[in-house]
C-alpha positions in Angstrom: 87.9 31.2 2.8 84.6 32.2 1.2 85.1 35.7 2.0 88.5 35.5 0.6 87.3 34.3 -2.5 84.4 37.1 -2.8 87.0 39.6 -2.1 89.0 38.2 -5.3 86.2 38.3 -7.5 85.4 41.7 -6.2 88.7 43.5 -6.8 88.8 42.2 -10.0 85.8 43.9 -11.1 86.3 46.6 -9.5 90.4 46.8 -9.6 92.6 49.6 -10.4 94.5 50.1 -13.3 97.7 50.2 -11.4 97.0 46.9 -9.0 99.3 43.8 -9.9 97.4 40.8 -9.8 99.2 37.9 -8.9 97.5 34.7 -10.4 98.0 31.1 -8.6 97.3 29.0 -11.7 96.8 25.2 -11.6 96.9 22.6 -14.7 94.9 22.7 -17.2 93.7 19.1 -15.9 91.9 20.9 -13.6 91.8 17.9 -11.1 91.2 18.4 -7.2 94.8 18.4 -6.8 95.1 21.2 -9.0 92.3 23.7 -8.2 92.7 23.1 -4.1 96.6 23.7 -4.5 95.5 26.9 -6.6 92.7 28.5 -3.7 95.0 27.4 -0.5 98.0 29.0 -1.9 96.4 32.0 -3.4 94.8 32.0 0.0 97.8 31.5 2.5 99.6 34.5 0.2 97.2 36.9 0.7 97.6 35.8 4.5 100.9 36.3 4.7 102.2 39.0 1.6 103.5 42.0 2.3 102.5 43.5 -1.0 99.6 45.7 -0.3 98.8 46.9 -3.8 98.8 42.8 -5.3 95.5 40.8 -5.3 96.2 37.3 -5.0 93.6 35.1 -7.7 93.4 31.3 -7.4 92.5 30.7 -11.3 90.9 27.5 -12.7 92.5 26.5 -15.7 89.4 25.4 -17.3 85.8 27.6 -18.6 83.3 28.2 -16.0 81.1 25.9 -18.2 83.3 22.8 -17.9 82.9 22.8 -14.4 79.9 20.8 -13.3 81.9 17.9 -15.5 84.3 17.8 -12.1 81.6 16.4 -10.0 83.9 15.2 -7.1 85.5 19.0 -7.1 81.9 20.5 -7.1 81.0 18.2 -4.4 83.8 18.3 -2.1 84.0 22.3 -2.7 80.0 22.7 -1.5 80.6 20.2 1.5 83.3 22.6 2.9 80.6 25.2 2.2 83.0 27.2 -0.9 80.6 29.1 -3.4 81.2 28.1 -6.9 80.2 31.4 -7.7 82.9 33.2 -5.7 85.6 31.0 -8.2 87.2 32.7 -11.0 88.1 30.4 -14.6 90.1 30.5 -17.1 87.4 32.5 -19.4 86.8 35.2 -17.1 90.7 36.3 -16.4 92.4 37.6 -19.7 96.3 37.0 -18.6 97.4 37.6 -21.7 96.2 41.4 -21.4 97.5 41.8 -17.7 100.9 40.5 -19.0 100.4 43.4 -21.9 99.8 45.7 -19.2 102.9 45.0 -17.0 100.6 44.0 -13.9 100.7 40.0 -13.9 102.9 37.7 -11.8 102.2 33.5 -11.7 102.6 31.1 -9.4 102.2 27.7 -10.8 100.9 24.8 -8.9 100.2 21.4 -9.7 102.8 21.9 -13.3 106.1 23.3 -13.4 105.8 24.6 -17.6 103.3 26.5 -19.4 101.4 25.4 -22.6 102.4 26.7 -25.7 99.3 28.9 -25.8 100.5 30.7 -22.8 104.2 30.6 -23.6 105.0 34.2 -23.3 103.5 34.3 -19.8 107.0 32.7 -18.4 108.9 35.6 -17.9 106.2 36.8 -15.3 106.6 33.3 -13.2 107.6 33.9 -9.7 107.3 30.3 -8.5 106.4 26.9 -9.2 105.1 24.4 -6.9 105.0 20.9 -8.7 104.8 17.1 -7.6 106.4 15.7 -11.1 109.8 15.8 -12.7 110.9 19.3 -13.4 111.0 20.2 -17.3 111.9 24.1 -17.0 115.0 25.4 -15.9 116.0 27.1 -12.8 116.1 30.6 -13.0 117.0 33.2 -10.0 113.8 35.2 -10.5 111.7 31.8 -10.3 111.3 30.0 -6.6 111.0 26.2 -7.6 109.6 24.0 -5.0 110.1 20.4 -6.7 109.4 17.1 -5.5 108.2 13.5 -6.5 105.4 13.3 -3.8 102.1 11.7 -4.5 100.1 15.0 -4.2 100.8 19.2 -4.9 98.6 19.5 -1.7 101.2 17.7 0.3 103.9 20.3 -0.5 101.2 23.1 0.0 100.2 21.8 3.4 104.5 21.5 4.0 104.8 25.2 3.1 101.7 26.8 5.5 103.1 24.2 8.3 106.2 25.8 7.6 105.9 29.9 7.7 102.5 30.6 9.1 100.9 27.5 10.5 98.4 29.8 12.5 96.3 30.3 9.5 95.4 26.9 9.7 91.7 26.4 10.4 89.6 23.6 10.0 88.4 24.5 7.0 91.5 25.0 5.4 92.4 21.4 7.0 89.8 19.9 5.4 90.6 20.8 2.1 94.1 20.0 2.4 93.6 17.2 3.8 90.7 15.5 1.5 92.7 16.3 -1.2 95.7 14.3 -0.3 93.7 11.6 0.8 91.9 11.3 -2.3 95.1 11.8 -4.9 97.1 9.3 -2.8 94.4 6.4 -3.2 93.5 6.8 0.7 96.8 6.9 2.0 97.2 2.6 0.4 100.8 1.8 -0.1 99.8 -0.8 -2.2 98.6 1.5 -4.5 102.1 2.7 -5.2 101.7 6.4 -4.8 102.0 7.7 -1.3 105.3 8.6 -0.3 106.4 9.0 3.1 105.8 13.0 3.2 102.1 12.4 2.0 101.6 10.2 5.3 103.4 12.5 7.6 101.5 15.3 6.3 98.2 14.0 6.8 99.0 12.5 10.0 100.0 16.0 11.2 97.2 17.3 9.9 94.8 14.6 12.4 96.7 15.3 14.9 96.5 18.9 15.1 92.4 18.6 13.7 91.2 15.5 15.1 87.3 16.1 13.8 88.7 15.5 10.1 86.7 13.1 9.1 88.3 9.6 9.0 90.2 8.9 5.8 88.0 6.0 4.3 85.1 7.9 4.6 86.4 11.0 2.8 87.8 8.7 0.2 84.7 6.5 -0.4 82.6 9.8 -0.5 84.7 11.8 -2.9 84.8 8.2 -5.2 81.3 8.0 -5.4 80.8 11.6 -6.2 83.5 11.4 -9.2 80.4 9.1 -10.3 77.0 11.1 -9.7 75.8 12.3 -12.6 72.4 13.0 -11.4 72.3 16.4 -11.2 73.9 16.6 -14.5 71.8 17.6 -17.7 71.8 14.6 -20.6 74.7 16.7 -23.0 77.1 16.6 -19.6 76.2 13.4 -18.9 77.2 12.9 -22.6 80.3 14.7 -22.5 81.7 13.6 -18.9 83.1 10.6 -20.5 83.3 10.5 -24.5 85.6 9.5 -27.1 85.0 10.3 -30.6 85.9 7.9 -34.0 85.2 8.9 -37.8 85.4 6.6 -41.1 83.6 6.4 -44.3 80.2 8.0 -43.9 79.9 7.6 -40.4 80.8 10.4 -37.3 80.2 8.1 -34.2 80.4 9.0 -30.2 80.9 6.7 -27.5 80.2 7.8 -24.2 80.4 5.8 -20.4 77.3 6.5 -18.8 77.2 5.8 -15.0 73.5 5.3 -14.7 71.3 2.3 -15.1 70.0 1.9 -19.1 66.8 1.8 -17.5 67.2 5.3 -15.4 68.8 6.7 -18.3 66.6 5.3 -20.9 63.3 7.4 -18.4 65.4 10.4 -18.8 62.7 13.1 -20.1 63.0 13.9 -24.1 65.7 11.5 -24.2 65.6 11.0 -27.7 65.4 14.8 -28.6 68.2 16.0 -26.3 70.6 12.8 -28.1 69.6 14.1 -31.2 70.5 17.7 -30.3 73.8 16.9 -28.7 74.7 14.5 -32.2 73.5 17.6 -34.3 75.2 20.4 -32.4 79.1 18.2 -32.3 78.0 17.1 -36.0 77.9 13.3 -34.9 75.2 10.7 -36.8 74.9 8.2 -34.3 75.8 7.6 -30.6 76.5 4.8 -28.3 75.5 4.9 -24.8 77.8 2.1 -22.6 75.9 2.3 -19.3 77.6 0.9 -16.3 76.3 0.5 -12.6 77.2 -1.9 -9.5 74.9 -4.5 -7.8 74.8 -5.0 -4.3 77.4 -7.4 -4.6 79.6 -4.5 -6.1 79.4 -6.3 -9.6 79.7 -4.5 -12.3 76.2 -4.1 -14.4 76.8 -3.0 -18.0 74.5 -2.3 -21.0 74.5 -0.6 -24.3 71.8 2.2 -25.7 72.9 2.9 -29.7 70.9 6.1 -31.3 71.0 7.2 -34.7 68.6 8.8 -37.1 69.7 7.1 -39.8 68.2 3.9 -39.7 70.7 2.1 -42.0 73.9 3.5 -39.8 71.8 2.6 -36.5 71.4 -1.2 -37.9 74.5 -1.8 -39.1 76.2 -0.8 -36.1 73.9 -2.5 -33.8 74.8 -5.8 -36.1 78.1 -5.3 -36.0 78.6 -5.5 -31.9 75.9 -8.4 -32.2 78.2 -10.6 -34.4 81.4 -9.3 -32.1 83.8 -11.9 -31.5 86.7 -10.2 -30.0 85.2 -10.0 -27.3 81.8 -11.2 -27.2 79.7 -8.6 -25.9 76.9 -11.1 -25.6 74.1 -8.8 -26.1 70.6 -9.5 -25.5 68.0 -6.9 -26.4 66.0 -4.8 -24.3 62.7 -3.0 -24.8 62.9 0.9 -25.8 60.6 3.2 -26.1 62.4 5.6 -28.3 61.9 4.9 -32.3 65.9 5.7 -32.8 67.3 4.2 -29.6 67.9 0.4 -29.9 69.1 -1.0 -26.2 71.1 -4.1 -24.8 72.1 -5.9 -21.7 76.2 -6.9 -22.1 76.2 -10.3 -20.7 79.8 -10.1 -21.0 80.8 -7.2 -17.7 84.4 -7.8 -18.8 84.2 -5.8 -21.7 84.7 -2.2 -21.1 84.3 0.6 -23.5 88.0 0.5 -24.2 87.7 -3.2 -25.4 84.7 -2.5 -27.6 86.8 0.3 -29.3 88.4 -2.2 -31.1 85.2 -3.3 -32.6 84.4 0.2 -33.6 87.3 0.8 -35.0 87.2 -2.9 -36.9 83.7 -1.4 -38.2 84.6 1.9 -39.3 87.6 0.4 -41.5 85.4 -1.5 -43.2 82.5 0.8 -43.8 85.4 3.6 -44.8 87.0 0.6 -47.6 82.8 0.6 -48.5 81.6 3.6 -49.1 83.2 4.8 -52.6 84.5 8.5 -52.6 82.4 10.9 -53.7 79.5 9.3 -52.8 79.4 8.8 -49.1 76.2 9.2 -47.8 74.7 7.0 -50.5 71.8 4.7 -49.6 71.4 6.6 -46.1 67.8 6.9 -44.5 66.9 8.7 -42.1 64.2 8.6 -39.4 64.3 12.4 -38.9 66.9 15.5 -40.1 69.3 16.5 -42.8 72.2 15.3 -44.4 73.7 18.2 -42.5 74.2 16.0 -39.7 76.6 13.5 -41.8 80.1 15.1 -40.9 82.7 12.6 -42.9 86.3 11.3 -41.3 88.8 10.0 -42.8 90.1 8.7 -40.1 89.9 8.4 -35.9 89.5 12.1 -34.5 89.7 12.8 -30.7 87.4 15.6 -29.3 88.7 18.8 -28.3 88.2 20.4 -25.2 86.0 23.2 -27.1 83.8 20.7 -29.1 82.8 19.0 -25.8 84.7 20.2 -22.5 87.3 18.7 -20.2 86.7 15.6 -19.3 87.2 14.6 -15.5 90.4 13.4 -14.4 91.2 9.7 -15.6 91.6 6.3 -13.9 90.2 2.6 -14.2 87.9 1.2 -12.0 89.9 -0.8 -9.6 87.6 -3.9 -9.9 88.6 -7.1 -11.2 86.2 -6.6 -14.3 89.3 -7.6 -16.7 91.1 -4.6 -16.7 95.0 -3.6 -15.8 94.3 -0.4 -13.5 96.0 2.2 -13.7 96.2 4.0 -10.3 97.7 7.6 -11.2 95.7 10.4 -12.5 95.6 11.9 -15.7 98.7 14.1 -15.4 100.6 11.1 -13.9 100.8 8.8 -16.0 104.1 8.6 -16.7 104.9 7.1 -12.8 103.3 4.1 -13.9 104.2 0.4 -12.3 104.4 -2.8 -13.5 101.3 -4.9 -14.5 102.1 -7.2 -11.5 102.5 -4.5 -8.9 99.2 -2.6 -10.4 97.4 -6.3 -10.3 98.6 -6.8 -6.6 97.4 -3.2 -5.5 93.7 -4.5 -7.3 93.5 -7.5 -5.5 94.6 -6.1 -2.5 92.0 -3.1 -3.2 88.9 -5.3 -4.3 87.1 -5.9 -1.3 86.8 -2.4 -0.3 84.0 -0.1 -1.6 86.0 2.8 -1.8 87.9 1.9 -4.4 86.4 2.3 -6.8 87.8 4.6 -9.9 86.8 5.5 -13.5 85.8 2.6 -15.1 87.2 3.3 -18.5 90.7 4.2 -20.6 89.0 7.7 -22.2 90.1 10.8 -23.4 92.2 13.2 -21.9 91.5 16.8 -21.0 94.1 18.9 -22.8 97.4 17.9 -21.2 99.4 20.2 -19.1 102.9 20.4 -20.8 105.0 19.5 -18.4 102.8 16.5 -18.0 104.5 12.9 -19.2 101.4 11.7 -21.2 102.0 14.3 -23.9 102.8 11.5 -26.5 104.2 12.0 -29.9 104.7 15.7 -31.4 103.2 14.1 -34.5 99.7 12.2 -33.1 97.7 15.4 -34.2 99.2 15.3 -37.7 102.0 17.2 -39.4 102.8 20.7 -38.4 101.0 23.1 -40.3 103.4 25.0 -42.8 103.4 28.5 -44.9 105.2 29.6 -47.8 106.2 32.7 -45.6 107.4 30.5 -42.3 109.4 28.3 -44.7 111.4 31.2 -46.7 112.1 32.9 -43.2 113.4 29.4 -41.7 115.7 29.2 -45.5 116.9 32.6 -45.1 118.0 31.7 -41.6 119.9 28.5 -42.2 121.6 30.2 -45.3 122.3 33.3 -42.8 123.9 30.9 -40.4 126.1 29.2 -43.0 127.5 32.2 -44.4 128.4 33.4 -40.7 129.9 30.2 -40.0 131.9 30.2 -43.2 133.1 34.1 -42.3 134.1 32.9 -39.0 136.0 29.8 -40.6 137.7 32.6 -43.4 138.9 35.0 -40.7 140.2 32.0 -38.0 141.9 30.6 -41.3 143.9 34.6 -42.5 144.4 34.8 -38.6 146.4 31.6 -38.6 148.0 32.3 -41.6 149.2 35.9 -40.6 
């Protein structure tokens, strides 16, 4: 596989002007689902093509430098010893220029439509491979391969089984196999997302490989790695998990940190590398929401909050001290950092996406305080500029370039208070009912592997074919010109004079 993958790098840099490349393109989730769907396609169609003069690319629909975010992808890719370095991302393939140049074809995997952005790449699609409802229409020039399973991998591992199952090794076994495992929450029909295919795949799968690994273990290992940020620098630590609110004076950042306060708190020039981070994404304070299991798999939560304003850092601090709904029931602890104030939550209940609430309850009223105009008013700082006050009017989600895509989304299935939500991000839409999900988490909660994101955060952007996509309107009114609204006049009086035409001559036709 390796060597496959060093040969795709390879050709691109050194290809021909007249090679077709044929890209095997996953969402722009970029989940494991997606990016092992991409490389074992990609892989089993340079197995099995007969086109000599295509190079078969999987692509990773996200920039090399979001990658270390997906730390369950990083680890589960080194542990079936695939060099990130031999993987090729969004930012180092220009499609758009191939396309121009008449040598791209797509297969998509793990989404059936492209994004607007890439809307003029669908004449070029040859085939989709997709696990969700199908939203684009079936064309003779485009193979669909369509089917309501719990993973893409599943219908990947159908296909190779299907026209070539010699190129099955047991590294390529491993990867399918993990994969499915993981997406189908270890293969748990109480969970509500296997289907009968997903089993019978990976059964096939053991019994052809017995030395896969056993499911729980895979599934428990590949949990806990969604979680390790310790090879992860402060800023991605920061940006794995963050949601991001604005009102009045105030540009504030929440992020889920999956380290002890106190670890994180020892991090070295802690304080400096917050203040970078808040600088550079033009935030002027920062909460930290820490959250870490005892040996009794109980959750641990506390709270860090930096700013270096020390007005904005107080009154925010206040306002989560005087919280009622919920009570955090914070107690302080000890800091060493001048700007960092930090808390134990007594109440473990209370998860990021209940304190929101409270945020948001804050920011209304410091926005109905702080009189237009003057804004930043009364502020002092411990260190900086006013620079670093970037005003909101109101709640503002973070884009994918201001901070990176954020892993793939779930809640921890604990019973820390929370309805879980058992699909991942581009799944949404197959969600059960409360009592089925609360069933499948009390059924779940005695067993250390499942354990899933612990908060409700931000998505990554959303493939389109996805069913989370919400309202056309949640990131405000289209923008309009004066030249896009004459052109779309002209047309609608065009079309109503070639309507009444066509009425005129039906109307002498009759008559005559």
């Amino acid at each position: 596989m390796n060597q496959f993958l060093e040969r795709c790098k390879n050709a691109l840099e050194n290809e021909h002007d007249d090679a077709r490349v044929h890209v095997v393109l996953g969402n722009e989730a970029c989940d494991l689902d997606s990016v092992v769907s991409a490389i074992t396609l990609a892989y089993f169609l340079a197995k099995t093509s007969s086109e000599k003069r295509t190079v078969f690319i999987p692509l990773l629909n996200i920039h090399r430098s979001e990658f270390p975010l997906r730390t369950e992808i990083t680890f589960f890719l080194k542990q079936n010893s695939i060099l990130a370095e031999n993987l090729v991302f969004r930012d180092e393939l220009h499609l758009h220029a191939l396309h121009n140049a008449g040598r791209l074809s797509l297969t998509l995997v793990d989404h059936n439509v492209l994004p607007s952005t890439d809307a003029v790449l669908e004449d070029v699609v040859a085939e989709v491979i997709d696990h969700r409802p199908l939203e684009r229409k079936k064309t003779a020039s485009c193979q669909i391969t369509s089917e309501l399973v719990g993973s893409c991998t599943t219908l990947i591992t159908e296909k190779i089984m299907q026209e070539d199952p010699e190129i099955l090794d047991i590294q390529l076994a491993n990867l399918l196999h993990g994969t499915i495992v993981l997406d189908c929450i270890n293969m748990a029909p109480e969970a509500g997302k296997v289907t009968q295919k997903d089993t019978d795949i990976v059964s096939r799968l053991e019994a052809r490989f017995p030395e896969l690994q056993p499911r729980h273990s895979i599934f428990e290992a590949l949990q806990s790695a969604k979680f390790d940020v310790s090879g992860l620098t402060t800023e991605q630590m920061l940006r794995k998990d963050l949601k991001a609110l604005s009102g009045g004076d105030i540009s504030l950042a929440i992020s889920a940190v999956y380290v002890k306060l106190e670890v994180f708190l020892k991090r070295p020039a802690l304080q400096k590398e917050i203040g970078e981070f808040c600088q550079k994404h033009g935030y002027n304070i920062l909460i930290a929401m820490t959250i870490a299991f005892n040996e009794n798999n109980e959750p641990f939560r506390e709270i860090a909050v930096y700013s270096r304003y020390t007005d904005i850092r107080d009154c925010v601090c206040k306002y989560l001290e005087k919280a009622t709904n919920p009570h955090l029931r914070l107690t302080s602890v000890q800091s060493t950092h001048p700007a960092i104030r930090a808390y134990h939550q007594g109440n473990t209940q209370a998860s990021r996406k209940k304190v929101l609430p409270i945020i948001k309850d804050f920011l209304k009223d410091r926005e109905n305080s702080v009189t237009p105009g003057v804004g930043q008013a009364g502020i002092s700082e411990d260190s900086g500029t006013s620079e670093d006050l970037q005003l909101g009017a109101e709640e503002q989600l973070i884009s994918s370039e201001d901070i990176g895509v954020i892993s793939e989304v779930e809640e921890r299935l604990r019973d820390v208070g929370e309805v879980t939500d058992l699909f991942d991000v581009t799944e949404v839409g197959f969600e059960e009912d409360v009592d089925q999900r609360e069933s499948c988490t009390a059924s779940c909660r005695d067993q250390p592997e499942y354990v899933a994101a612990d908060e409700d955060f931000q998505l990554p952007p959303t493939p389109m074919n996805s069913l989370v996509e919400g309202c056309p309107l949640d990131n405000g009114l289209p923008k309009l010109t004066a030249e896009a609204f004459l052109e779309r006049f002209s047309k609608i009086v065009v079309d109503a004079e070639n309507t009444a035409a066509g009425k005129k001559v039906k109307s002498e036709t009759s008559e005559s």
